[in-house]
PyMOL CGO cylinders between C-alpha atoms (Angstrom):
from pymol import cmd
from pymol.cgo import CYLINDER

trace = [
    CYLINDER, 91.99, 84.93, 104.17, 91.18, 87.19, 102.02, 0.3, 1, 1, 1, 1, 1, 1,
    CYLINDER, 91.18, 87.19, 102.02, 88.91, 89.58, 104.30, 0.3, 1, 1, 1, 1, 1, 1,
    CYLINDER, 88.91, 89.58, 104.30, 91.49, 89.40, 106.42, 0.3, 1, 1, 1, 1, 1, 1,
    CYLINDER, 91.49, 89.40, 106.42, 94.49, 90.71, 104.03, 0.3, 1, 1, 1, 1, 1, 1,
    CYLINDER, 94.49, 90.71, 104.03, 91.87, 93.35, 102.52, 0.3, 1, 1, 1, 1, 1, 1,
    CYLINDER, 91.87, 93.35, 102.52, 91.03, 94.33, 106.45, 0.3, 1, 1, 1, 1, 1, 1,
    CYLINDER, 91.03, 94.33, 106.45, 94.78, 94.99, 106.69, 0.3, 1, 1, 1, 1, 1, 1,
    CYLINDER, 94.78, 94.99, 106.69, 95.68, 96.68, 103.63, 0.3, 1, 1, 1, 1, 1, 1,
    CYLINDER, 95.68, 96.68, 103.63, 92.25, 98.78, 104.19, 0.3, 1, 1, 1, 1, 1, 1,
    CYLINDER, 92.25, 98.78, 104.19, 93.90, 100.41, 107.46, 0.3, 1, 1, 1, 1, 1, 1,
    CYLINDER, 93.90, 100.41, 107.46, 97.78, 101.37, 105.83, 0.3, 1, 1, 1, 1, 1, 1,
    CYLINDER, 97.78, 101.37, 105.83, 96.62, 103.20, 102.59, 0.3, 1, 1, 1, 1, 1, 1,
    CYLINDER, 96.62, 103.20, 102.59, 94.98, 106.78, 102.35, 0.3, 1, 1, 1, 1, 1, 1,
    CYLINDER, 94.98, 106.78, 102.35, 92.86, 105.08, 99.66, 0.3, 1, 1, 1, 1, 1, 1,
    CYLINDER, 92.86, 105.08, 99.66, 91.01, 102.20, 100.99, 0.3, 1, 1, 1, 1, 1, 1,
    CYLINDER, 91.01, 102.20, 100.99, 88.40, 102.28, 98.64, 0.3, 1, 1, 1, 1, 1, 1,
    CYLINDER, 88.40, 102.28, 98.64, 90.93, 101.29, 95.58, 0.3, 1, 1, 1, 1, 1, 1,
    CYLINDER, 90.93, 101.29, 95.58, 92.56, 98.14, 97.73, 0.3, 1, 1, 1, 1, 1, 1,
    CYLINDER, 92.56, 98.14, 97.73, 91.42, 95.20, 95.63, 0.3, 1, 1, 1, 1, 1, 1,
    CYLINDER, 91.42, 95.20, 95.63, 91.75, 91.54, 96.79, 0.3, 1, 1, 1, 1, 1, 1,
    CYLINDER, 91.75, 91.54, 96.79, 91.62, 89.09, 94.16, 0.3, 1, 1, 1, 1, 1, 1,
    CYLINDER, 91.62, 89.09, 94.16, 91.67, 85.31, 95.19, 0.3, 1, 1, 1, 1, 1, 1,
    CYLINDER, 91.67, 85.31, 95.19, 92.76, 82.78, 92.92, 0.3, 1, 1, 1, 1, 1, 1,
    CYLINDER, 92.76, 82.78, 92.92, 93.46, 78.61, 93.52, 0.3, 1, 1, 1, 1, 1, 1,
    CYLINDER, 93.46, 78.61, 93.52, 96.87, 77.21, 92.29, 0.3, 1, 1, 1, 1, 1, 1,
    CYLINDER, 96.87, 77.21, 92.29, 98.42, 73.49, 92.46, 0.3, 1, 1, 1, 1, 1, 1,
    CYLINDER, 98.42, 73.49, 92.46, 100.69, 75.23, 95.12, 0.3, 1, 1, 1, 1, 1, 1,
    CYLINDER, 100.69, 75.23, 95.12, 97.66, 76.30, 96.81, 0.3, 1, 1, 1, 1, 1, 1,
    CYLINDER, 97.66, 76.30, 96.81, 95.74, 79.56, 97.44, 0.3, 1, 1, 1, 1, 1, 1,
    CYLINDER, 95.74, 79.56, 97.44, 97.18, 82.74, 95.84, 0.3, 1, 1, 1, 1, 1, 1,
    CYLINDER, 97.18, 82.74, 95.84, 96.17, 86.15, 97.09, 0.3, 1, 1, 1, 1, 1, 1,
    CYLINDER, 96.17, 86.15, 97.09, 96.70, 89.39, 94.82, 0.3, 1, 1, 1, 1, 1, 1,
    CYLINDER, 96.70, 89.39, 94.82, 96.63, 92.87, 96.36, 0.3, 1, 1, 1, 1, 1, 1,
    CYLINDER, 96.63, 92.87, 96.36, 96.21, 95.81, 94.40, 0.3, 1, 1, 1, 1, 1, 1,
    CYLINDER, 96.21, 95.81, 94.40, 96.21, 99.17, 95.90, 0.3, 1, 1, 1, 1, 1, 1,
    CYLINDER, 96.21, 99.17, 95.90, 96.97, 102.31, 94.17, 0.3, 1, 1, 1, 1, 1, 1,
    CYLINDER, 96.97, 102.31, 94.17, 99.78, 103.29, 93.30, 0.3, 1, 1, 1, 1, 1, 1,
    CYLINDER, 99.78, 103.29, 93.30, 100.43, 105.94, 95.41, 0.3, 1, 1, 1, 1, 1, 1,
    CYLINDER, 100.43, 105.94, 95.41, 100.15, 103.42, 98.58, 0.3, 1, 1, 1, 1, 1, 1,
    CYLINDER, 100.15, 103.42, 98.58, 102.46, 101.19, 97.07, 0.3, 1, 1, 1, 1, 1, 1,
    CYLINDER, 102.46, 101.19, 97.07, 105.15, 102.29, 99.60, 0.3, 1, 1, 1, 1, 1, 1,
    CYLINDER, 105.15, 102.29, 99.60, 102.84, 102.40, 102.47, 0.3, 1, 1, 1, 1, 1, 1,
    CYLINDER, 102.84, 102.40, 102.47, 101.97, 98.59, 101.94, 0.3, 1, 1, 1, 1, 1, 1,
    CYLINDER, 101.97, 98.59, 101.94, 105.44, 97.51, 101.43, 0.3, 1, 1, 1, 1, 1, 1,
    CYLINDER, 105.44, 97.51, 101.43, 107.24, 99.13, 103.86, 0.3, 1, 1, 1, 1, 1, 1,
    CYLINDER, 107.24, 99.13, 103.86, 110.92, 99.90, 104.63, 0.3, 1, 1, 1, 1, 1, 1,
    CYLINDER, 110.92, 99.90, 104.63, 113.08, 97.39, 103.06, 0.3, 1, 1, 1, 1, 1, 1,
    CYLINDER, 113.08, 97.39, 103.06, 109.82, 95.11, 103.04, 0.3, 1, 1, 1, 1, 1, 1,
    CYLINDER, 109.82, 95.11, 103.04, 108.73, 94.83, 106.81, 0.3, 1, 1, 1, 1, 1, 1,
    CYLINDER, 108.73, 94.83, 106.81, 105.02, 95.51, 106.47, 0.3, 1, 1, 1, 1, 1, 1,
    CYLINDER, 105.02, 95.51, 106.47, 104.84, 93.54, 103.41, 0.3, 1, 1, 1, 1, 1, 1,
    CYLINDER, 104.84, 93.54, 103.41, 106.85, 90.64, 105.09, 0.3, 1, 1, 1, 1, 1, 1,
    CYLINDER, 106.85, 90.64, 105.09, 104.45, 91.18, 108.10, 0.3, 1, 1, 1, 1, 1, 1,
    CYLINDER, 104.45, 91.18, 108.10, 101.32, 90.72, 106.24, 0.3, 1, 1, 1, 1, 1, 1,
    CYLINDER, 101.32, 90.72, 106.24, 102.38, 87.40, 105.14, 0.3, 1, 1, 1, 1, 1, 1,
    CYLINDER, 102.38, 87.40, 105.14, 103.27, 86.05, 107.93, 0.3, 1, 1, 1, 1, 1, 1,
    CYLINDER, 103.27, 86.05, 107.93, 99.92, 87.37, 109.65, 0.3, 1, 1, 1, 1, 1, 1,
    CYLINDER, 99.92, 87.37, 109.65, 98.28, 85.22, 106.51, 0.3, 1, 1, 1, 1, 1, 1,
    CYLINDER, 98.28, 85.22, 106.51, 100.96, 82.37, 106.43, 0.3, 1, 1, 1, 1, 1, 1,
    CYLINDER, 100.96, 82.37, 106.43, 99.71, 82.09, 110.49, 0.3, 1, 1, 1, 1, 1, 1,
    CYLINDER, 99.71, 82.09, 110.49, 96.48, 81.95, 109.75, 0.3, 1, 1, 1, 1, 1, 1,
    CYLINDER, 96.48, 81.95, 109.75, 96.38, 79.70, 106.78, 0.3, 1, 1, 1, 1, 1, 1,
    CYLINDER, 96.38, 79.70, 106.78, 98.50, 77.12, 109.31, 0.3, 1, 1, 1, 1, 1, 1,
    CYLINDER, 98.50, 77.12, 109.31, 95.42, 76.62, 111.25, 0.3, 1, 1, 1, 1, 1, 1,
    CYLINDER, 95.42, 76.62, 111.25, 93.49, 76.13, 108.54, 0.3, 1, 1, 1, 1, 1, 1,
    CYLINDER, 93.49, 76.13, 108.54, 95.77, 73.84, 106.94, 0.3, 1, 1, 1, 1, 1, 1,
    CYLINDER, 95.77, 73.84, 106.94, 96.25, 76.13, 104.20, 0.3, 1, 1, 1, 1, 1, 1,
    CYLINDER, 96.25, 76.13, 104.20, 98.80, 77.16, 101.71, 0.3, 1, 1, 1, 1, 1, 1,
    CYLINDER, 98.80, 77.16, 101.71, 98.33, 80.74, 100.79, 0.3, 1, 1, 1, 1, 1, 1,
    CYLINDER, 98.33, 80.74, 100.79, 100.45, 83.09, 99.39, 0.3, 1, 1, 1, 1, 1, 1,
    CYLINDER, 100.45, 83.09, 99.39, 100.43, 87.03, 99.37, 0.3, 1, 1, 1, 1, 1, 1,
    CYLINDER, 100.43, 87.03, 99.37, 101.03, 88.84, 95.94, 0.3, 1, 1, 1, 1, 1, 1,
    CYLINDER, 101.03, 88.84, 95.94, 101.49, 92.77, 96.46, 0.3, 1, 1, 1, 1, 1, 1,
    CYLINDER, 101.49, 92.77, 96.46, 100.81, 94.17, 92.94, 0.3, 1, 1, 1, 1, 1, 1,
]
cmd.load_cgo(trace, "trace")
């Protein structure tokens, strides 16, 4: 999952080489935190939260077949 989500973010900012995926386990399950500068910030997010919305459920799908719970922090 998180390849994938750093695969992603990689292709929406102008700097790819500052997107940072950090992977951490909770009771809830797995919790992903992107951090991209902040310059990108609106590039990741989106217009009223699409992309960002989009990128989870891209993970969310993928997780499902993995019978996975991970979640998608945008920091």
């Amino acid at each position: 999952m998180k390849e994938l989500v750093e695969v992603i973010a990689k292709a929406l900012v102008d700097h790819p080489d500052e997107v940072v995926v950090l992977e951490r386990e909770d009771s809830k399950g797995i919790i992903l935190e992107l951090k991209v500068a902040q310059s990108d910030m609106g590039k990741v997010i989106g217009k009223q939260g699409r992309i960002a919305k989009a990128i989870r459920s891209v993970v969310k799908a993928a997780a499902s077949r993995e019978d996975k719970r991970v979640m998608v922090d945008i920091q």
